[in-house]
C-alpha positions as CSV (number, residue, x, y, z in Angstrom):
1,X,100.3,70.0,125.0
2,X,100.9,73.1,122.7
3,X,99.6,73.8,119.8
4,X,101.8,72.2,117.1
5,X,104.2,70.8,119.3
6,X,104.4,67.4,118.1
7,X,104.9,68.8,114.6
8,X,107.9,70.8,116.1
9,X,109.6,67.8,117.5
10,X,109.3,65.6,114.5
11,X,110.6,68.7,112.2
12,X,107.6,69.6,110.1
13,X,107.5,72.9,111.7
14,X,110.2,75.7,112.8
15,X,109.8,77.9,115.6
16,X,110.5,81.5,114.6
17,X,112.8,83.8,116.9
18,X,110.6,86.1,117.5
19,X,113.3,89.1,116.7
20,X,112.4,87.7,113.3
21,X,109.6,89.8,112.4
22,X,109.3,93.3,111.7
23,X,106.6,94.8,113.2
24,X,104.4,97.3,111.3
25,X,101.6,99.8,111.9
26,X,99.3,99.6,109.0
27,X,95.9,99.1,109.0
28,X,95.6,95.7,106.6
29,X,92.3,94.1,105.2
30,X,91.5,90.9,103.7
31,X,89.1,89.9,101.2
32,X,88.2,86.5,101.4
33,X,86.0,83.4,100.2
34,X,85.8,80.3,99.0
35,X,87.2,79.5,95.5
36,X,84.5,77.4,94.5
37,X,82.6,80.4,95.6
38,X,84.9,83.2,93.4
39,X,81.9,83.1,90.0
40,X,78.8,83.3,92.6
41,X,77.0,86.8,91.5
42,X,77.1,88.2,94.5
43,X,80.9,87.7,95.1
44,X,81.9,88.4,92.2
45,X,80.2,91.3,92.3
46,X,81.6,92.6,95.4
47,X,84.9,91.8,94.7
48,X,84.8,94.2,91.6
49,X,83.7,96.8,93.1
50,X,85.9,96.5,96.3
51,X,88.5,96.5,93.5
52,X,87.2,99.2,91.9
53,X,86.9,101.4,95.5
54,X,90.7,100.5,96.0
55,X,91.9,101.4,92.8
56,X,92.9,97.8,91.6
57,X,89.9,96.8,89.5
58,X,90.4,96.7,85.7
59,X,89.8,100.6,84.9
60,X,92.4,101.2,87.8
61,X,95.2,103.6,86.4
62,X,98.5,101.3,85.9
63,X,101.1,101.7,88.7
């Protein structure tokens, strides 16, 4: 059985034409964590200074 499929044949999923994407060489990161985790010190503070690094913290010059 695929993945998904009976989803698909009772209609809570689409399958998407694959002609339907645009594909696009970037290189992409993700920051991510739990959101009950989001105030834990050591999250927190790596996500500010990530932030920071990338210019989107809250000194960041606007846009």
């Amino acid at each position: 059985m695929r993945l998904a499929e009976r989803e698909i044949v009772r209609g809570d999923v689409i399958e998407v034409r694959s002609d339907a994407f645009v594909r696009f060489e970037r290189d992409t990161h993700f920051l991510s964590y739990r959101k009950n985790e989001s105030r834990v010190e050591k999250v927190a503070a790596f996500t500010h200074w990530l932030l920071g690094r990338a210019g989107q913290g809250e000194n960041a010059p606007p846009r």
